[in-house]
C-alpha positions in Angstrom: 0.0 0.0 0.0 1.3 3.3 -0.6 1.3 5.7 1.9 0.9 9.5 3.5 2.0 11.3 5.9 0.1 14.1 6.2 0.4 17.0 8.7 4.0 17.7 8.0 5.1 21.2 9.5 8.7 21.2 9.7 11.4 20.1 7.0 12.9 17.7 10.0 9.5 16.3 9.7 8.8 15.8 5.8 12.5 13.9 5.6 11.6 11.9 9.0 8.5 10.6 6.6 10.5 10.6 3.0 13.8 8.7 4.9 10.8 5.6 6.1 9.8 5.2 2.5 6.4 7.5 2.6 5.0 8.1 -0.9 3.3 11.1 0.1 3.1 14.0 2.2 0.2 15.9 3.5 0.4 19.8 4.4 -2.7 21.4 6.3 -4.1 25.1 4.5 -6.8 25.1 6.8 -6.8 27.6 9.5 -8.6 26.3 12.3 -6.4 22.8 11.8 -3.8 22.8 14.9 -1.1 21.6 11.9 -2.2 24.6 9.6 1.2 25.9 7.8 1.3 28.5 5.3 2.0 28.3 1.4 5.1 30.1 2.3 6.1 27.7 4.8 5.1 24.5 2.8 7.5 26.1 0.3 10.4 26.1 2.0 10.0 22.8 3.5 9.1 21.6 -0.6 12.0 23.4 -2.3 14.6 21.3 -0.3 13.0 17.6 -0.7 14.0 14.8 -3.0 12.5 14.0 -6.0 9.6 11.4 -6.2 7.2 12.4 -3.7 4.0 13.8 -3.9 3.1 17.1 -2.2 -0.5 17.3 -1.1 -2.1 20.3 -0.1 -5.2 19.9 1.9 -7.8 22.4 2.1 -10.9 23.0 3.5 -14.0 25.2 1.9 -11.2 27.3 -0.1 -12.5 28.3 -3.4 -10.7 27.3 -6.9 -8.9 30.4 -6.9 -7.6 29.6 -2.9 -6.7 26.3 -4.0 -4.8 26.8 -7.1 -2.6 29.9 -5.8 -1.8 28.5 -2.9 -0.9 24.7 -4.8 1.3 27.1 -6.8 3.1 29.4 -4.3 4.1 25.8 -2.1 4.8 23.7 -5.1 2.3 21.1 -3.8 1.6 18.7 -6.5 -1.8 17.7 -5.3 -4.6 18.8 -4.0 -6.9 17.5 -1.2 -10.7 18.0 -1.4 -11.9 17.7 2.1 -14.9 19.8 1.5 -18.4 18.8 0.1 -17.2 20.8 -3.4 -19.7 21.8 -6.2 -18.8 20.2 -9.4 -17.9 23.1 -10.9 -15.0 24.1 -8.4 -12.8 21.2 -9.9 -13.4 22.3 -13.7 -12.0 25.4 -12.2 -8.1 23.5 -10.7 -5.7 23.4 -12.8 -4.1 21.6 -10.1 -4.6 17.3 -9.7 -6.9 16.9 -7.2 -8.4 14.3 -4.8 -11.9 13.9 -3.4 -12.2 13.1 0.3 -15.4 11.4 1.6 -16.2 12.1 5.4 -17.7 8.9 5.9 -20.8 8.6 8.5 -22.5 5.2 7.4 -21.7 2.6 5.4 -22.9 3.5 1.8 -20.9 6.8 2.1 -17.8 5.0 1.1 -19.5 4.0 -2.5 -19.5 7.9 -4.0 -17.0 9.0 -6.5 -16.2 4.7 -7.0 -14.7 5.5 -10.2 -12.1 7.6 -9.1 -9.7 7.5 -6.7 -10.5 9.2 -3.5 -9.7 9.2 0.0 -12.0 8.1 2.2 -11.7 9.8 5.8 -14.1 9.4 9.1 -16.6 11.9 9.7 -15.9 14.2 12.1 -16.9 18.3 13.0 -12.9 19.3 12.6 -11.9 17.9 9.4 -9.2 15.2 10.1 -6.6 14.8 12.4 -8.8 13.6 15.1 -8.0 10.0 15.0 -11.5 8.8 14.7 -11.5 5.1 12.9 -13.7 3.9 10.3 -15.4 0.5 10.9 -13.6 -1.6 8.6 -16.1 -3.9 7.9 -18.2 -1.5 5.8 -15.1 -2.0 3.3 -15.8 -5.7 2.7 -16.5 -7.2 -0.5 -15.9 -3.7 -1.7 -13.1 -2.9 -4.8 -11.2 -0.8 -2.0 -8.2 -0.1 -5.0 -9.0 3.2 -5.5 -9.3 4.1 -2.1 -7.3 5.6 -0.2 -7.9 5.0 4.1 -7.7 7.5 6.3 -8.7 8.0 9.9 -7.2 6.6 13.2 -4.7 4.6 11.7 -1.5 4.0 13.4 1.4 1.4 13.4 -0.3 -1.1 15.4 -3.5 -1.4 13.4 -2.3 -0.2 9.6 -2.0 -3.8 9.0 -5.6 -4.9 9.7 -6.8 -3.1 6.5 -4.0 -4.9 3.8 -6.3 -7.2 3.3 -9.1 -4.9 1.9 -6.6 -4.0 -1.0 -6.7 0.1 0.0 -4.7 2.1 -3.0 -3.1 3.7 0.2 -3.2 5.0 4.2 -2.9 8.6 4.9 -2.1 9.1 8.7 -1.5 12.2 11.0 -2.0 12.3 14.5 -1.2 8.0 14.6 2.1 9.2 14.5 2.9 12.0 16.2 4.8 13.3 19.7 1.9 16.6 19.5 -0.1 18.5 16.9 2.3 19.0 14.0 5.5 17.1 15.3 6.1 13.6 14.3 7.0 10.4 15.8 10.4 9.2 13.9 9.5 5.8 15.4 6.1 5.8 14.9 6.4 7.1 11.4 8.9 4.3 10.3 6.8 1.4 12.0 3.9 2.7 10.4 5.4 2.4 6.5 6.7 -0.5 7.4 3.7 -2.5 8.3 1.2 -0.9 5.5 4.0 -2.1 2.9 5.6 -5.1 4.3 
């Protein structure tokens, strides 16, 4: 599975992820998040990594012009949709993008099926909170264009290899505080979603 780390707020951070084999990284442009970092900052963590990694910019109720500005300023090569968006907000990115289902119930998980999308647990804040999905909604389901999100960690990224998830995305699973990873928790976690 591949797999991001998202919250990154510090270049010590993004390398932490990058040096434990993390395909992605994930950085907050939502305000109210307690792992918010500006375009700015996200820049000059960006300008210094290796090549080969995806750069995702979250963002929350941001408007096309929001999104693809600020996509531009960091150098982010993705962005994260974590917003119930009107269709015509994505004919307006010239940015790739990624849909982000706040799952409540079960059937949630089936929108958007053909196309790859993350699929998060609902909660009021918009990520981060650690909530987890019930797994079982994701059985006898093609999970390969989805990518799971929500109260994963090291310990129990390995329950959902079996679903055949595109991907993880984790953020407060591994952290030390809001914003400041784990280095141990970060490399256990890669290495049980890919072993």
């Amino acid at each position: 599975m591949r797999t991001k780390i998202c919250g990154i707020t510090s270049y010590d951070d993004a390398m932490i992820a990058i040096e434990a084999g993390a395909d992605a990284l994930g950085f907050v442009f939502y305000k109210e998040s307690t792992r918010y970092i500006s375009p700015k900052e996200a820049r000059d963590i960006i300008k210094r990594l290796p090549p080969f990694v995806e750069k995702v910019a979250l963002f929350v109720n941001s408007d096309a012009q929001i999104i693809n500005s600020y996509c531009q300023e960091a150098g982010a090569t993705l962005a994260q949709i974590h917003f119930e968006a009107p269709s015509s907000l994505y004919k307006q990115l010239f940015v790739p993008y990624i849909k982000v289902i706040r799952a409540k119930e079960a059937n949630d998980i089936l929108q958007f099926s053909d196309e790859y999308r993350l699929v998060d647990a609902y909660c009021e804040t918009y990520g981060g909170s650690g909530k987890r999905l019930n797994l079982e909604w994701f059985k006898n389901i093609d999970c390969s264009k989805i990518i799971l999100a929500g109260g994963l960690d090291s310990q129990n990224v390995a329950d959902a290899k079996k679903y055949g998830f595109y991907g993880v995305d984790v953020s407060s699973g591994v952290e030390l505080s809001h914003g400041r990873k784990d280095a141990q928790k970060v490399k256990e976690f890669v290495k049980n979603a890919k072993q």
